[in-house]
C-alpha positions in Angstrom: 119.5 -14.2 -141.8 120.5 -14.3 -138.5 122.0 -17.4 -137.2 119.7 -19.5 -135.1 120.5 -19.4 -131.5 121.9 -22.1 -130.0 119.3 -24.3 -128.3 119.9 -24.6 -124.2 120.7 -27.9 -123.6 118.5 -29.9 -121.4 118.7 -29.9 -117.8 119.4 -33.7 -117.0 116.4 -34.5 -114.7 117.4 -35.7 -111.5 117.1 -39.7 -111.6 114.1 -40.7 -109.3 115.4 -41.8 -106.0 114.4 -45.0 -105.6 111.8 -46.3 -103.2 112.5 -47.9 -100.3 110.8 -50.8 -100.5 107.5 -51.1 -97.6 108.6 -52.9 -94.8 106.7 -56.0 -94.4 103.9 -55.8 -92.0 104.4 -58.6 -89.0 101.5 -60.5 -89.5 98.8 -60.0 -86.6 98.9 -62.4 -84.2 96.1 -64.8 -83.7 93.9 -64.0 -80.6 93.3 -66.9 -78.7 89.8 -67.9 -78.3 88.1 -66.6 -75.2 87.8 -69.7 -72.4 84.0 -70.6 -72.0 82.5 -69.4 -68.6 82.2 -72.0 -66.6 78.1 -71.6 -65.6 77.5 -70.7 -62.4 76.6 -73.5 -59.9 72.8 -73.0 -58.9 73.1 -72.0 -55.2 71.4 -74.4 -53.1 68.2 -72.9 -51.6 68.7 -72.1 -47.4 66.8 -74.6 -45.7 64.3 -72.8 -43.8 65.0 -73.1 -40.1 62.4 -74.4 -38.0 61.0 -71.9 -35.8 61.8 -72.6 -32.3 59.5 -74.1 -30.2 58.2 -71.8 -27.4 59.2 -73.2 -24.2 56.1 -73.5 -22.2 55.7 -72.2 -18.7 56.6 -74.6 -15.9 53.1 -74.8 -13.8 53.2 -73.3 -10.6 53.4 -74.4 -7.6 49.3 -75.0 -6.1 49.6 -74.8 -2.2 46.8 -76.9 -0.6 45.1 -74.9 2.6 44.1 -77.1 5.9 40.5 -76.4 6.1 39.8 -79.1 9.3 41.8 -78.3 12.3 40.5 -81.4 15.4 40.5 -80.8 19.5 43.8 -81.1 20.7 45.2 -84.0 18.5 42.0 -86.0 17.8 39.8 -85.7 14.8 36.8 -87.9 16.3 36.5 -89.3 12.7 33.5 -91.5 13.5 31.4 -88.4 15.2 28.3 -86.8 13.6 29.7 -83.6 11.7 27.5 -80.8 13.5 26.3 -78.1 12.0 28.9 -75.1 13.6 32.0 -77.8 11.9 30.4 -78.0 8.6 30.6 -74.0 8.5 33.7 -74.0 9.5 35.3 -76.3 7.0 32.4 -74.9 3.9 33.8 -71.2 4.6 37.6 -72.8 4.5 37.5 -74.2 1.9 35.9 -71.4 0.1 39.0 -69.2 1.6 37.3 -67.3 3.8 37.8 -66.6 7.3 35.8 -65.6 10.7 33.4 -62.8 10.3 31.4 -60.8 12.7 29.2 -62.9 14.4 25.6 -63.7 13.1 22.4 -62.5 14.5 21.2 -65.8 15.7 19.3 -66.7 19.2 20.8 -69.3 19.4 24.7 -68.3 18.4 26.7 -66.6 21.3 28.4 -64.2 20.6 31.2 -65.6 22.5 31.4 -68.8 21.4 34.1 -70.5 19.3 32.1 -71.1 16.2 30.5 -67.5 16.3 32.6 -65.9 13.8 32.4 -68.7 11.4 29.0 -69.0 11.2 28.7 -65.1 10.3 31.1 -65.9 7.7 29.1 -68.9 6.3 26.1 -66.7 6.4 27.6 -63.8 4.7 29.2 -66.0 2.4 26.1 -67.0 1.3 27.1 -70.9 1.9 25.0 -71.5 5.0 21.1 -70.6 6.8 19.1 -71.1 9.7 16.5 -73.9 9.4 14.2 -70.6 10.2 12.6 -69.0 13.5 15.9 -67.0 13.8 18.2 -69.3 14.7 21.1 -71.4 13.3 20.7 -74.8 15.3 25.1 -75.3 15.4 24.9 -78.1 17.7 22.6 -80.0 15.4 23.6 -82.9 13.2 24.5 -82.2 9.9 23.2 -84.3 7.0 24.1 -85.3 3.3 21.0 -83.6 2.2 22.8 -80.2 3.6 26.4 -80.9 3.2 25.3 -81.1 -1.0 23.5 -77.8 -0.7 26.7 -76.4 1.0 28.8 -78.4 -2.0 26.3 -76.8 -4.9 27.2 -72.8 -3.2 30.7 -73.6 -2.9 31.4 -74.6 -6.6 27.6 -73.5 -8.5 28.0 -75.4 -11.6 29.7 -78.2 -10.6 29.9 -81.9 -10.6 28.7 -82.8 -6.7 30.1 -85.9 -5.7 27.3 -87.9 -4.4 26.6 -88.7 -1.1 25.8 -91.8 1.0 22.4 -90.9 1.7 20.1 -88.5 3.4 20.9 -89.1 7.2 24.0 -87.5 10.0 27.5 -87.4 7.9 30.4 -88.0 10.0 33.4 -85.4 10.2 35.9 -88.0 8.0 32.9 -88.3 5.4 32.0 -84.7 5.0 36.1 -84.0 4.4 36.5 -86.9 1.7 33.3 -85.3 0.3 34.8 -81.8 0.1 38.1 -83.5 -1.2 36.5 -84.8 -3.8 34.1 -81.6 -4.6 37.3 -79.5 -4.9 39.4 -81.6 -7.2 41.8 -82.5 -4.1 42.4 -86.6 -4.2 43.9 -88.4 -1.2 47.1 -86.4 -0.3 50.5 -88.4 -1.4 52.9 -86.7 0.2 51.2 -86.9 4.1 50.9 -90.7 4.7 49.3 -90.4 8.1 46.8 -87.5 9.6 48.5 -86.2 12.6 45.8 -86.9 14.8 45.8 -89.3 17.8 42.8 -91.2 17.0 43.1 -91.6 13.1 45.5 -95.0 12.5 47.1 -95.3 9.1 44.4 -97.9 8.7 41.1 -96.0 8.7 39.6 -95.6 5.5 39.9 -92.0 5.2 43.4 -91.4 6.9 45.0 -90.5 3.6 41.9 -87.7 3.2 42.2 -86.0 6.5 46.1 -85.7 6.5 45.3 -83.5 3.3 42.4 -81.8 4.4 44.7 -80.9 8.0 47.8 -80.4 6.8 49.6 -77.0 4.5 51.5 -79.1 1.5 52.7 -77.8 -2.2 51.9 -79.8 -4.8 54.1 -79.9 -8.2 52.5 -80.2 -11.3 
């Protein structure tokens, strides 16, 4: 028989290399708790602005117009108002001026009140009594000094009158004052006429009615 082989020896397994032993994990630090928002504050609502007032316009200026004008510094306040004055001071005060003359028999051409009694005619503010003429030397009364009032302001409140008969000159201008709104004049305190005293009833009337003033209101 032939001898049994000797048996290899066993390798000596390697000893396991030992571990190294897991590092210990730092613990994980505690996150601090979020801080609370504080809320927003409510925003207080804008006050609404007042809007600004609108200015309003200063008034202007009125300028007041003579319409009486006298003979040579005297008014003759107390005198019958004729019927060539009351055209004159109806087409002033309706802010008209002379005019080509009227065809009237009885209006010259040439005479002072010619052109004003076209102008009343054409203005529509004064007549003949009829037969073609115009009469300007006659006395003028209430009855026609409030027709003349009712064609210079149609619609109107007409002051009323002291009657039917002759209106003086200082009567028919606190009339037409008082048709047009104008009162008494406060800045003039005497007419500048001769024969009207600071006294007379009307003085206060005819300075406005003779005189060029602004008034402010």
């Amino acid at each position: 028989t032939e001898p049994q082989r000797e048996t290899e020896p066993q390798r000596e397994t390697e000893p396991q290399r030992e571990t190294e032993p897991q590092r210990e994990t730092e613990p994980q630090r505690e996150t601090e708790p979020q801080r609370e928002t504080e809320p927003q504050r409510e925003t207080e609502p804008q006050r609404e602005t007042e809007p600004q007032r609108e200015t309003e316009p200063e008034p202007a200026p009125v300028v007041h117009r003579p319409f009486i004008a006298g003979y040579g510094g005297y008014f003759r306040p107390d005198d019958v108002l004729t019927r060539a004055e009351l055209a004159v001071m109806a087409v002033t005060v309706a802010g008209g001026g002379p005019a080509p003359s009227a065809d009237f028999a009885d209006v010259d051409s040439g005479s002072w009140y010619a052109p004003w009694v076209g102008a009343a005619r054409a203005l529509g503010l004064m007549y003949g009594p009829g037969g073609g003429v115009f009469a300007p030397e006659g006395r003028a009364t209430w009855y026609e000094l409030e027709l003349v009032a009712a064609r210079l302001a149609p619609g109107g409140r007409i002051p009323e009158s002291a009657g039917s008969g002759p209106v003086t000159r200082a009567q028919a201008v606190g009339f037409l004052l008082e048709l047009t709104g104008r009162d008494g004049c406060t800045a003039l305190h005497t007419a500048p006429f001769e024969d009207v005293p600071p006294d007379h009833p009307l003085a206060a009337a005819i300075a406005e009615a003779a005189v060029e003033h602004t008034v402010y209101r």
